[in-house]
C-alpha positions in Angstrom: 3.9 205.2 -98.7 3.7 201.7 -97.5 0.5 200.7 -94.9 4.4 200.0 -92.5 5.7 203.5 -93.5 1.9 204.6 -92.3 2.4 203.0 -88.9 5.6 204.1 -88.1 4.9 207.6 -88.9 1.5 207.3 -86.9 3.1 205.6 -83.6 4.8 209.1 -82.4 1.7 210.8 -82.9 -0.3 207.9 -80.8 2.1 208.2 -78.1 1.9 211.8 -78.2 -1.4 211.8 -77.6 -1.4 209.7 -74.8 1.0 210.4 -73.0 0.4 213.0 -69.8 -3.5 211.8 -70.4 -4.9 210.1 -67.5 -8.2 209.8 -69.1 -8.8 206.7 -71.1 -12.0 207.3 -73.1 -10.1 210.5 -73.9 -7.3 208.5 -75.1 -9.8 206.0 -76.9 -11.5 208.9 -78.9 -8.1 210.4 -79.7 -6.9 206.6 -81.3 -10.1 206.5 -82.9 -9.8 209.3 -84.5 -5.9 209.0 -85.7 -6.1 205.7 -87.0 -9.6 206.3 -88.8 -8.3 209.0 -90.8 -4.7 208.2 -91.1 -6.3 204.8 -93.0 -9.6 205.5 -94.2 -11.0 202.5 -92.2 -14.5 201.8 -92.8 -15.0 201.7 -88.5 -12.6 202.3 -86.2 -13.3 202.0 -82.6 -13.1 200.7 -78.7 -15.6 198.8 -77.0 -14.7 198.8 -73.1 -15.2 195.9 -70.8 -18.5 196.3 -68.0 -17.1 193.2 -66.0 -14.9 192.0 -62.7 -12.5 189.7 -63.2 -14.6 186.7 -62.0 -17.5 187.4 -64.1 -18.1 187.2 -68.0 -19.7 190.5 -68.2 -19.9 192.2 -71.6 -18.3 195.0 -73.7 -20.0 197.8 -74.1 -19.2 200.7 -77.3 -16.5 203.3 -76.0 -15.2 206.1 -78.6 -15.6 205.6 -82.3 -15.1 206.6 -86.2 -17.5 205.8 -88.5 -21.2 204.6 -88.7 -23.3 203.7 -86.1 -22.4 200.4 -84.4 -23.6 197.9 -81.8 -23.7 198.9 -78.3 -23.5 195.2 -76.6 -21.1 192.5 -77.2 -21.1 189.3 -75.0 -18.0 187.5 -74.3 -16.9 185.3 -76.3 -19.6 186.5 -78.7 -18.7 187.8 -82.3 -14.5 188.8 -83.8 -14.6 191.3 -80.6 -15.6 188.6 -77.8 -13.6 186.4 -79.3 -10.4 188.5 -78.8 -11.5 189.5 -75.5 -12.0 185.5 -74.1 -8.8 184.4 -76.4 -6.9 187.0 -74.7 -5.2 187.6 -78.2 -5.2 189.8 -81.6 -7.8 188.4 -84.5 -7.9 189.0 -87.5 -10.8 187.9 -90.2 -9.7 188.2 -93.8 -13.8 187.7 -94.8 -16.3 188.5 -92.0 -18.9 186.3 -93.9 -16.6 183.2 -93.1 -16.7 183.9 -89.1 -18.6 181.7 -86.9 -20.7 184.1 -84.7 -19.8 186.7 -86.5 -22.3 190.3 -85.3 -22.9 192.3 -88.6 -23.2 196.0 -86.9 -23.1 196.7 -90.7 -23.9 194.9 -93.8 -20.9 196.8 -95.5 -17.9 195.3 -92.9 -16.1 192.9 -95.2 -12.6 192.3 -93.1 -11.7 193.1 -89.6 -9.2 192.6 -87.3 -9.5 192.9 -82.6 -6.5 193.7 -80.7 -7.1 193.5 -77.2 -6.3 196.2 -74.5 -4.7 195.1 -71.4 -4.1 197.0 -68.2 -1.6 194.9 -65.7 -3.0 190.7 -67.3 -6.3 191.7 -67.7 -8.4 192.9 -71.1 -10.0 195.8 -70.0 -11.3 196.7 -74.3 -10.6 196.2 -77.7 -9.7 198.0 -80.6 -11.7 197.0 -83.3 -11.5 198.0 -86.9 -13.7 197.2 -89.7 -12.9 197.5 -93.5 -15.0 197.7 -96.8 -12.4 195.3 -98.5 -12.1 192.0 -98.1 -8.4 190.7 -96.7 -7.8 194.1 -95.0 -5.7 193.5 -92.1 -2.3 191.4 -91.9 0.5 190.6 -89.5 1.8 193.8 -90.0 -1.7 195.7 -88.8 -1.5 193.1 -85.7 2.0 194.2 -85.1 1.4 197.9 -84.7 -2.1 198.1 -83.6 -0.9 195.8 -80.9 2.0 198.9 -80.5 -0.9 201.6 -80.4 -3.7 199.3 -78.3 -0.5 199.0 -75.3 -0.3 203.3 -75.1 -4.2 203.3 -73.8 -3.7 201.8 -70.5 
């Protein structure tokens, strides 16, 4: 099966799972979860935004797959700041060749941040971490981007 065959037999389970939830971390564990062992990804997770609109703030780790991870991220500060301030998907074919890159773990080789927007503002991101190097492509941004929309 194709990593596009993968997605679009994983995107009726996603929105099965979220819809009727009102709870968002509940959603968020639920994605984790799916994705993580649908792919194998090496970490698969949300950090959540701790900010008002008018401040800078910081994210802070929601629900996650895999090992233990950093608990702070300022924005504008590592792949999933960036995504957060840029307003916009990233994806890092090497992890070693990102400015400001945070190493929560010496394994993550490629990663890609999708933000999560309720109404025009990012209120998280999904952030997923691979093993391999060149992990993620347009296709991965095109449905995580799909999946990322069903949690607001």
């Amino acid at each position: 099966m194709t990593k596009e065959e993968k997605y679009i037999a994983l995107l009726p389970q996603a929105k099965a799972l979220c819809e009727g939830e009102s709870d968002t971390i509940a959603k968020m564990a639920n994605i984790s979860a799916l994705l993580h062992h649908e792919f194998g990804f090496w970490w698969t997770g949300f950090y959540r935004v701790l900010a008002s609109p008018q401040e800078e703030g910081e994210l802070v780790l929601g629900p996650f797959q895999g090992p233990l991870a950093c608990v702070h991220i300022g924005y504008g500060k590592g792949v999933c700041g960036t995504a957060w301030k840029e307003r916009r998907t990233v994806v890092v074919p090497n992890v070693e060749q990102f400015p400001g890159h945070i190493a929560c773990s010496s394994e993550s080789r490629s990663e890609i941040v999708v933000p999560v927007f309720k109404g025009e503002e990012v209120v998280a991101v999904l952030d997923i971490d691979s093993r391999e190097l060149a992990t993620f492509d347009d296709t991965d941004r095109r449905y995580l981007e799909q999946v990322a929309a069903l949690i607001s």
